[in-house]
C-alpha positions as CSV (number, residue, x, y, z in Angstrom):
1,X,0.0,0.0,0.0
2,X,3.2,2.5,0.6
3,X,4.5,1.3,-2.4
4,X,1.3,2.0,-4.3
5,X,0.6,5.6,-2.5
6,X,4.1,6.9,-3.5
7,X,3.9,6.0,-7.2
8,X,0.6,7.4,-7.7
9,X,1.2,10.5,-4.8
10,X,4.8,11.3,-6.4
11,X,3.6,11.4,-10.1
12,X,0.2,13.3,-9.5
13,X,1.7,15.8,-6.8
14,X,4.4,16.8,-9.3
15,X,1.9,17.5,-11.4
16,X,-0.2,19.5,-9.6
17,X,2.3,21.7,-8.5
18,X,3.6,22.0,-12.1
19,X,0.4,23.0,-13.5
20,X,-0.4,25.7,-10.2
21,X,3.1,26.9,-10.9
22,X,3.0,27.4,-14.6
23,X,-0.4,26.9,-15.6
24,X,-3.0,28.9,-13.1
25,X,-1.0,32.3,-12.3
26,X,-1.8,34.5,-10.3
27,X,-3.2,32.4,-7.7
28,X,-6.4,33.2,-5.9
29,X,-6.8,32.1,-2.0
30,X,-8.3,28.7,-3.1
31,X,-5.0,27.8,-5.6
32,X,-2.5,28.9,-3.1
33,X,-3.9,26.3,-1.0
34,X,-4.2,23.7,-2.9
35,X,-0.5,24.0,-4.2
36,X,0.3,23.8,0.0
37,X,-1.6,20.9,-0.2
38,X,0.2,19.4,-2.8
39,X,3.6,19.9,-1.3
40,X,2.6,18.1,1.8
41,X,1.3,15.2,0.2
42,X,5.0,14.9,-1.7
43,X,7.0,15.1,1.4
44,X,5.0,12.2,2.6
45,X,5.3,10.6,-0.8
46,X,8.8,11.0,-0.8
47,X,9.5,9.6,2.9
48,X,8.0,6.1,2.2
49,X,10.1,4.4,-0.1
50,X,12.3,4.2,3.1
51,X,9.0,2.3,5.3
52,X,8.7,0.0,2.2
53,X,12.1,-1.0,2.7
54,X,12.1,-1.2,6.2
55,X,8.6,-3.3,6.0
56,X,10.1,-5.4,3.7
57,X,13.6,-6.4,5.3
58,X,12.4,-5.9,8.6
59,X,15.4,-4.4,9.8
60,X,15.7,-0.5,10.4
61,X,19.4,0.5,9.2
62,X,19.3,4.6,9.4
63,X,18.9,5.2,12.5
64,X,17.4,6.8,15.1
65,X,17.1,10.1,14.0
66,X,15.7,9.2,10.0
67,X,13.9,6.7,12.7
68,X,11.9,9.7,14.0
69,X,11.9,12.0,11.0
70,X,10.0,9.9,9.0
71,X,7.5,9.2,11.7
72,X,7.2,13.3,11.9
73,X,6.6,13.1,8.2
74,X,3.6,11.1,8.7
75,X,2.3,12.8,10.6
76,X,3.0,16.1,9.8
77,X,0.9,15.3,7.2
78,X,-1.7,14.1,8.5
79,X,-2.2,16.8,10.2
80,X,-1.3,19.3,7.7
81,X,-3.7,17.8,5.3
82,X,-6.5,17.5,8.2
83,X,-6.0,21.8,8.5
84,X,-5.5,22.1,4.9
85,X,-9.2,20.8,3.9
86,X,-10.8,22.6,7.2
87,X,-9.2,25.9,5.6
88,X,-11.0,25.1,2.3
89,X,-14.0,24.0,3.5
90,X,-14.3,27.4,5.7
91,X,-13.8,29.2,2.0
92,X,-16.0,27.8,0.4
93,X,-18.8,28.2,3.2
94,X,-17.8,31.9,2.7
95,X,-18.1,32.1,-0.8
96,X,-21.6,30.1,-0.6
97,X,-23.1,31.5,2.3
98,X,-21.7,35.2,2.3
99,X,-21.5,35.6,-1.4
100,X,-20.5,39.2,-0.5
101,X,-17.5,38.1,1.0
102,X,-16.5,36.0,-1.9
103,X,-14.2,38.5,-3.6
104,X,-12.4,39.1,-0.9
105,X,-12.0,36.1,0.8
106,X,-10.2,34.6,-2.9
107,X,-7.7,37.2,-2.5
108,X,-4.2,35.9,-2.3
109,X,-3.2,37.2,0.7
110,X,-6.1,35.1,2.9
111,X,-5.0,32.3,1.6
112,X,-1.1,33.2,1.9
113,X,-2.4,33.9,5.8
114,X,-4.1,30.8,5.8
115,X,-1.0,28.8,4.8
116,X,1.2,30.3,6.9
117,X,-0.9,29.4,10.0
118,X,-1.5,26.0,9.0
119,X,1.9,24.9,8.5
120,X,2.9,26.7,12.1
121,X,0.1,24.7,13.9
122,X,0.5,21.6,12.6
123,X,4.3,22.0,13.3
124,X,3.6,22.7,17.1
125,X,1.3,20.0,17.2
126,X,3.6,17.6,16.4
127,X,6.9,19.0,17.7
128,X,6.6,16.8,20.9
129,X,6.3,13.9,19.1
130,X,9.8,13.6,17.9
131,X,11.2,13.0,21.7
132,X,8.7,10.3,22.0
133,X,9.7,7.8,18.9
134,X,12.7,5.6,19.6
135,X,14.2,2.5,17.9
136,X,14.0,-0.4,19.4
137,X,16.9,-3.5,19.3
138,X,15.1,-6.9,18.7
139,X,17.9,-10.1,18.4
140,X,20.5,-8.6,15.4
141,X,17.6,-6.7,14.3
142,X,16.4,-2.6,14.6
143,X,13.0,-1.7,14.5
144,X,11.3,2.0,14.0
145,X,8.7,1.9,16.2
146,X,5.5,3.8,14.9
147,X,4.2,6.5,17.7
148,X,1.7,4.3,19.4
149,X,4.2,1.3,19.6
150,X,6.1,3.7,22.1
151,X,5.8,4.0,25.8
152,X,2.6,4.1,26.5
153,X,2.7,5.7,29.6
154,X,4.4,8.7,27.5
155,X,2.2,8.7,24.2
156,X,-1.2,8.1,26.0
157,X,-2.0,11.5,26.9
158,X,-0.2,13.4,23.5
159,X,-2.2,11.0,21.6
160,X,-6.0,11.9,23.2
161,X,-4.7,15.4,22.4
162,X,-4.1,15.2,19.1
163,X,-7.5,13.0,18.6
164,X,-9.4,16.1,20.3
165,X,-7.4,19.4,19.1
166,X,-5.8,17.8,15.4
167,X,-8.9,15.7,14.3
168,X,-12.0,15.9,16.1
169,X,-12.4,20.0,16.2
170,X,-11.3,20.3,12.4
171,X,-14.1,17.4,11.8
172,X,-17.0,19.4,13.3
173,X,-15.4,22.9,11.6
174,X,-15.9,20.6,8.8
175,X,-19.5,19.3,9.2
176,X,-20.9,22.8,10.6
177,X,-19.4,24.3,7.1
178,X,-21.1,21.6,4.9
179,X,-24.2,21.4,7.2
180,X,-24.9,25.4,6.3
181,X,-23.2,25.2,2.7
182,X,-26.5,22.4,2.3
183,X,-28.6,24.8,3.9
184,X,-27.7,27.9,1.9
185,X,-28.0,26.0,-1.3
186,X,-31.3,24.7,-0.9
187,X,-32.8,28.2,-0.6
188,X,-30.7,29.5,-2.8
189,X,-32.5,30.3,-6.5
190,X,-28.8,30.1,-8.1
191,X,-27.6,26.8,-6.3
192,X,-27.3,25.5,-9.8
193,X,-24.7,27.4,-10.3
194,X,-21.4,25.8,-11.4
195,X,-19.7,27.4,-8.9
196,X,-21.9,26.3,-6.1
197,X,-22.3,22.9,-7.3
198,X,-18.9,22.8,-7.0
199,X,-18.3,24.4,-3.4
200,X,-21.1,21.6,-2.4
201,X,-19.1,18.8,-4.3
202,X,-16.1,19.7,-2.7
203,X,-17.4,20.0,0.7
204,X,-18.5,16.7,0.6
205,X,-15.4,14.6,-0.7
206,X,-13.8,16.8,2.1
207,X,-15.5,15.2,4.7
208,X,-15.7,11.5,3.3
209,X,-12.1,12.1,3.6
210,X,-12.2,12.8,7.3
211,X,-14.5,9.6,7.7
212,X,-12.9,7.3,5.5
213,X,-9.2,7.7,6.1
214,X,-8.4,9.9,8.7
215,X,-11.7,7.7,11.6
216,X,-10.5,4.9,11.5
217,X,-6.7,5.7,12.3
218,X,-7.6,7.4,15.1
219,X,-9.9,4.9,16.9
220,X,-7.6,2.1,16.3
221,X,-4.7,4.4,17.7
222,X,-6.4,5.3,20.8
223,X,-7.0,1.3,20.9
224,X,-3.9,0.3,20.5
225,X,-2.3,2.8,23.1
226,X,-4.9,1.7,25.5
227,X,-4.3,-2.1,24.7
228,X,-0.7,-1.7,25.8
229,X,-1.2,0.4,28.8
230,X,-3.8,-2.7,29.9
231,X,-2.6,-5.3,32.2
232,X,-6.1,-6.9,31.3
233,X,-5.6,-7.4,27.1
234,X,-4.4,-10.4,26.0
235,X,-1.5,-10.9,23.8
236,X,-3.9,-12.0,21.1
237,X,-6.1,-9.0,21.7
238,X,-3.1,-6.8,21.4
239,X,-1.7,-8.4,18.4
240,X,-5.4,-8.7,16.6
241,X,-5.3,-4.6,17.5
242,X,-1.7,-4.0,16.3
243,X,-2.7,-5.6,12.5
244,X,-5.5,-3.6,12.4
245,X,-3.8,-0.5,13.3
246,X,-1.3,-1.0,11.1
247,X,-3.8,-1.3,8.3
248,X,-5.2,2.2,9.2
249,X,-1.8,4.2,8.4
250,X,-1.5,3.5,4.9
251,X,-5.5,3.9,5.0
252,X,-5.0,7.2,6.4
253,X,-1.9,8.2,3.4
254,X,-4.4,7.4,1.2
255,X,-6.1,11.1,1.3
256,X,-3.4,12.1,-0.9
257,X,-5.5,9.8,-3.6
258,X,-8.4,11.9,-2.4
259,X,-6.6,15.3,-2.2
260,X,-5.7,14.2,-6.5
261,X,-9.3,14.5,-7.1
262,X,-10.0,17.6,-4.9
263,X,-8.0,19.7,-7.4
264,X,-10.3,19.4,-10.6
265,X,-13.3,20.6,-8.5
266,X,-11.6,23.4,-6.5
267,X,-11.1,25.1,-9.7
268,X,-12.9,25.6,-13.4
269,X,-9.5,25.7,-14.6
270,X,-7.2,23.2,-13.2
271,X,-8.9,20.0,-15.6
272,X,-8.2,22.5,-18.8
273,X,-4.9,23.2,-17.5
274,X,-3.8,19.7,-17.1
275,X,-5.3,18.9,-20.4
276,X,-2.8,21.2,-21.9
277,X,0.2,19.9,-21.2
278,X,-0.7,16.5,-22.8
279,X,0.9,16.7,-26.4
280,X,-1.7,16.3,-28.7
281,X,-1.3,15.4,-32.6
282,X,-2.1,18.1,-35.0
283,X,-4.8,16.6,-37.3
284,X,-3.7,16.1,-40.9
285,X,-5.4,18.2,-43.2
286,X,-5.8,16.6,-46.4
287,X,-6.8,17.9,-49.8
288,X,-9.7,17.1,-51.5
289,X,-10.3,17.6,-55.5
290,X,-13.7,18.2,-56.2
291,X,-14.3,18.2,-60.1
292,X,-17.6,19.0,-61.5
């Protein structure tokens, strides 16, 4: 699944940021973020190749600190991604709901703002987490232990408050945009609107995203954590919630697949865009005689 998300997350990311830089100048609010987006979702890309080969030989070789680097890069963008998606879902209730608003909320300098704040929050929410991710010496081999694999007396607390703070706020920011975005449109005369079918479209792969990959990682995380810090789970309880955890973090990478998708409908012009840098054959023109 790593393997899989960095072929299709390196390629399309590149992409992206190719045709935002070349393609869609100047940038409004909603472009600026997207092209954030897309350079979180390559720094993950580019950190698993690494994991693939440490899941594969089952021995970690670069130690400790590319041990806790790549960790960070995880979940750096995770996190990232999680404000990322709240800071477009809040746009686009503003353009829908407060249509007055709309021009200058799409200014470049919101979403400039926006980005900046972002990547500073999701930074200090994460910052503690590189103290608490060792290596671990098993026989003659290494292993990287993933965040919740680490002291659980340590991680147990950190964890609930990136849960609450990191995923569970941004998820009701989230559901209160799209719940009046729904509302708006369905007394709205224009809500046919491309641009508001759109905004609504968005909205809502937004937040499939937050149920679909980014749920289940953070149950089975506060599972796991709790499964160690228990006295009263057995081993094959623990194991039977380590595999499943383990299934939920390439589940959760998986919003960059998502993210991919969110760029043709959070803007008219990014499908056109891409469609221009395919080389296309010119067709052959060819004469035709007509005698009478």
């Amino acid at each position: 699944m790593y393997g899989i998300i960095f072929l299709v997350g390196f390629t399309g990311n590149i992409t992206a940021i190719i045709i935002y830089v070349v393609k869609l100048r100047p940038w409004k609010s909603g472009s600026i973020i997207m092209m954030n987006l897309a350079v979180a979702d390559l720094l993950y890309a580019l950190s698993l190749p690494f994991l693939v080969n440490f899941y594969i030989t089952r021995n970690w070789t670069l130690g400790e600190f590319m041990c806790r680097f790549l960790r960070f890069c995880f979940h750096f963008n995770l996190y990232g991604s999680i404000l990322f998606l709240t800071c477009l879902s809040v746009f686009r209730y503003v353009v829908v709901v407060h249509p007055l608003r709309a021009a200058q909320v799409q200014k470049a300098s919101w979403g400039v703002s926006a980005c900046l704040i972002t990547w500073a929050i999701s930074l200090l929410e994460i910052s503690p987490m590189v103290t608490m991710i060792t290596t671990q010496k098993v026989g003659n081999t290494t292993d990287c232990l993933d965040f919740a694999s680490n002291d659980p007396k340590m991680v147990w607390w950190y964890g609930w408050l990136l849960s609450i703070l990191g995923y569970l706020l941004p998820l009701f920011v989230v559901c209160w945009c799209y719940t009046h975005i729904r509302v708006a449109l369905g007394r709205s005369l224009s809500a046919s609107r491309p641009s508001r079918v759109r905004a609504h479209r968005l909205t809502v792969m937004i937040l499939a995203v937050f149920v679909m990959c980014f749920l289940p990682y953070h149950i089975l995380r506060v599972l796991r954590v709790d499964s160690l810090r228990s006295n009263m789970t057995s081993c094959a309880d623990k194991k039977t919630i380590n595999d499943v955890y383990m299934l939920s973090r390439p589940l959760a990478g998986l919003n960059t697949f998502f993210n991919l998708a969110l760029f043709t409908l959070a803007g008219d012009k990014f499908q056109q865009a891409f469609y221009s840098l395919i080389p296309r054959r010119k067709p052959e023109i060819s004469m035709v005689a007509v005698i009478c």
